[in-house]
N, C-alpha and C positions, 0 to 999 in steps of 0.2 A: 506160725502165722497163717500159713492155708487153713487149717481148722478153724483159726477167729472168721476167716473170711466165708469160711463153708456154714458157720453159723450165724454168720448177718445175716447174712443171702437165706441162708433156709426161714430165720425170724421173718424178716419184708415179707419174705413170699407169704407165711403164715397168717401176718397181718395184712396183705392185702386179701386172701381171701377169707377173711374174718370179716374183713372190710365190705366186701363183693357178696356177700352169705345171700341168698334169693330163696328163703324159704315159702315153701307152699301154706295157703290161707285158705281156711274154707270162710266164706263172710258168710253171717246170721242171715237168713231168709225170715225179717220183719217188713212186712209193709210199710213204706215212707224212709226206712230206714238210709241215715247219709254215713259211710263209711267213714273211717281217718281216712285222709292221703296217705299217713306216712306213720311211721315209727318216731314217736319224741315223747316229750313234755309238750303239754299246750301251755304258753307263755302269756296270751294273753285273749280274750274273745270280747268282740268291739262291736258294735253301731257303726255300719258306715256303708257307704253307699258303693255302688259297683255298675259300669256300666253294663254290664250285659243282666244282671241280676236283678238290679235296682235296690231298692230299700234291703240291705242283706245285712246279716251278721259273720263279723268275719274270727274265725280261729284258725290265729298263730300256734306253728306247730315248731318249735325248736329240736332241730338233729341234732345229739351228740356224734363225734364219731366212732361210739360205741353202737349206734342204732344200727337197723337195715335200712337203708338208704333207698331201697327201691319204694319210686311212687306208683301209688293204686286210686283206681276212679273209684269218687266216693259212691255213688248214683250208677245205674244204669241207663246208659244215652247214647247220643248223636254229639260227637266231637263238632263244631258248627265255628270254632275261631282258636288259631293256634296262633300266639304274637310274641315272639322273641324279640327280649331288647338286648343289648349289651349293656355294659355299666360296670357299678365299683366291685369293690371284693370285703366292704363293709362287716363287720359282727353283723351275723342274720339277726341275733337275738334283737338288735335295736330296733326302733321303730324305722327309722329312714330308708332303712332296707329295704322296703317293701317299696319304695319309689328310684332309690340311688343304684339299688346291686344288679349282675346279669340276675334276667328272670326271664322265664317261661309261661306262660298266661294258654291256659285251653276253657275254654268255654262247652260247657254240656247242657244240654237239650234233654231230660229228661222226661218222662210221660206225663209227670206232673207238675216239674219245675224246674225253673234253670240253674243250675250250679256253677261256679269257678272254682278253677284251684292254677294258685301261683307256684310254682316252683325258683327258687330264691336262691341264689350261691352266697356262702359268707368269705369267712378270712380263707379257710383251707380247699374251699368249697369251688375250682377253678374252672367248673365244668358244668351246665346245666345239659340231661341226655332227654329230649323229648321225642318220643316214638307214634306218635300219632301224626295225624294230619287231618284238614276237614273232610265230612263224610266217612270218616271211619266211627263205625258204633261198639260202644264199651260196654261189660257185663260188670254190676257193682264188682268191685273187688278186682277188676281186670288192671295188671301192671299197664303202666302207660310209659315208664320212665325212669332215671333215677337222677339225684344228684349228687356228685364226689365229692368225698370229707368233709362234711358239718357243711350243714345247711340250714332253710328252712322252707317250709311248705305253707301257704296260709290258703284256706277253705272259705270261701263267699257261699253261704249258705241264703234262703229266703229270709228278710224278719218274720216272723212266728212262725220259725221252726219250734220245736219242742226241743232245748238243748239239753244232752244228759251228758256232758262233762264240762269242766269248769276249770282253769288256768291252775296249774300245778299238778293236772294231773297227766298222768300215761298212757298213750296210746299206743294202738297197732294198727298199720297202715291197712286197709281190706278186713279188720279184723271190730278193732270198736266202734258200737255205735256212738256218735258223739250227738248225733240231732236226729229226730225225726217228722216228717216233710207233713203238716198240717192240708 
């Protein structure tokens, strides 16, 4: 029985740092270019409005908890509004999520535009980790956070950005371009 238990224990630990993995990203140095946040599937890219944004387009990013979980500033900015709500433990992947679940909201100030990005917890997801604060300034691609087991991230981009990914596909958080800043 000690050996069953010596090999739970060494499994957990293995899958939590499977889970924790923080690999190094070099992001593309394109002009305009808006990073992922995060590691997923993008679930869905919408029409909608954003207060800090305005007229924006927004992509949902669905975490498995197979992804790297740590989030990255899409833009290089000025962090200018950091808004933590509490809330449900909702499937991220559904739409309500994005109003009912804990979330993390920062706001960036860009050189040329302003960006959001939500940080979302779903069912396993009991943790949102926001590492910023206002007045702290981000380099594209700079960690800002992460969030624990299955999540999701959703991106408030400008309306006419130039989008170069489209719902079903794969990203990497600091790593794909998904829009670029007209």
């Amino acid at each position: 029985m000690p050996a069953l238990g010596a090999a739970l224990l060494a499994g957990a630990s293995l899958g939590c740092l499977f889970f924790f993995r923080d690999p190094d990203r070099t992001p593309p140095d394109v002009p305009g270019a808006v990073l992922a946040p995060a590691d997923g599937r993008v679930r869905e890219i919408r029409e909608i409005r954003d207060s800090f944004v305005g007229d924006a387009v927004r992509v949902s990013i669905f975490l498995s908890p197979l992804d790297v979980h740590v989030n990255r500033s899409p833009i290089a900015g000025l962090v200018t509004e950091v808004e933590y709500r509490p809330g449900r433990f909702r499937p991220a992947y559904r739409p309500e999520a994005s109003e009912e679940n804990e979330r993390c909201r920062i706001a960036l100030q860009g050189e040329t535009a302003r960006v959001t990005v939500s940080q979302i917890a779903g069912v396993l997801a009991r943790r949102v980790v926001c590492r910023v604060r206002p007045g702290d300034k981000l380099r594209a691609g700079e960690r800002f956070g992460l969030i624990r087991f299955g999540s999701r991230t959703d991106l408030f981009v400008p309306k006419g950005t130039v989008m170069r990914c489209r719902a079903g596909d794969r990203v990497r958080g600091g790593d794909t371009i998904v829009g670029v800043l007209r």
